[in-house]
N, C-alpha and C positions, 0 to 999 in steps of 0.2 A: 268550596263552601257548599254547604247543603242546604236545601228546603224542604221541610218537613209541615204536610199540612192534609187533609181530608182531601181524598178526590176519589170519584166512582165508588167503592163498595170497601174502603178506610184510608187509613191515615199511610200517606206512598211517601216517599222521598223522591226529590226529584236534585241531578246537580250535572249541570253542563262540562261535564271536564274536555280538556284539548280536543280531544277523537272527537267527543259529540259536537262540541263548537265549530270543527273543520265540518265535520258532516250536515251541520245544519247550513253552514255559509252555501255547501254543495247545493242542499236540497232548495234552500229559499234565492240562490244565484246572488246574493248580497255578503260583503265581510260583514263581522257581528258587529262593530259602530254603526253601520249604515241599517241595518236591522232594528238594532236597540233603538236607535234614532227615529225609525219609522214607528216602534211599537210606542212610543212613549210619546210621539205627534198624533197619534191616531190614524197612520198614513199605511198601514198595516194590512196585509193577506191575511185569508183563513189561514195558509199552508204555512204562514209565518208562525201562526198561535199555535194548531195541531203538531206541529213539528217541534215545535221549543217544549211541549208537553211531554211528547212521545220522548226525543231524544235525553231531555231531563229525567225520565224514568228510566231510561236504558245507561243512561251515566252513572245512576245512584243504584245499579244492579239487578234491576228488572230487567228479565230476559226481553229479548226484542220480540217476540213475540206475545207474551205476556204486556208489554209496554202498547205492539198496535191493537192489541182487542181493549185494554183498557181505553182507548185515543178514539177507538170506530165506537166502542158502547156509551164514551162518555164525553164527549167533546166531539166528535162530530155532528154533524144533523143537532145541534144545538144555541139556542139564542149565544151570538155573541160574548155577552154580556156576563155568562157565565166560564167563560174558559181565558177572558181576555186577563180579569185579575190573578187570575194562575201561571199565565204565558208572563205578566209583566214582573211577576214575583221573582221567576224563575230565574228571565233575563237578570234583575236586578239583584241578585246573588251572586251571578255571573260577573257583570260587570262588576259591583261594589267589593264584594268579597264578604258579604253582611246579609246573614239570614235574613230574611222578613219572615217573624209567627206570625201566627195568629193571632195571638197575646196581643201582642205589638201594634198589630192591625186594628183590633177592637178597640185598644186605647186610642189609637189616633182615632176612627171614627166615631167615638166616643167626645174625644176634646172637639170634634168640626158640630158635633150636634148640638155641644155645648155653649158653641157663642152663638 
């Protein structure tokens, strides 16, 4: 499954297949349940987010080099808080099997403003 959403300079896809998911358990030293787990407790690395970023872009066919300049320009050296809903989206593609939009996203935060 794929995620499709804005990131650095437009709209990139990102999607974890097999290779990238062995390759990130490599880089973050955790299988992806114990990852997923930590990203979604808040118990989470930088290297965890930068990496589920990067390697989601090189799964959905962004060169790997094209993938680390977008990850150094646009998620590195940056508040948390901006790359953490991207890493969690990514993951949860992964795991679920179920996009997350944008669309989707706005509605929900839309119905939490709502009550």
């Amino acid at each position: 499954m794929k995620h499709v959403t804005h990131f650095g300079d437009g709209e990139k896809t990102f999607a974890l297949t097999t290779p990238m998911v062995l390759e990130l358990q490599n880089k973050t030293g955790v299988g992806i349940g114990l990852l997923y787990q930590r990203a979604m407790s808040m118990q989470f690395g930088i290297t965890d987010l930068t990496e589920t970023i990067r390697l989601g872009l090189i799964g959905a066919g962004t060169s790997p080099a094209d993938a680390q300049h977008l990850v150094d320009t646009y998620a590195v050296n940056r508040p948390v808080m901006e790359i953490l809903p991207l890493a969690l989206d990514i993951l949860e593609c992964a795991w679920s099997g179920k996009a997350v939009t944008d669309e989707a996203q706005d509605d929900a935060e839309q119905d939490t403003a709502d009550v």
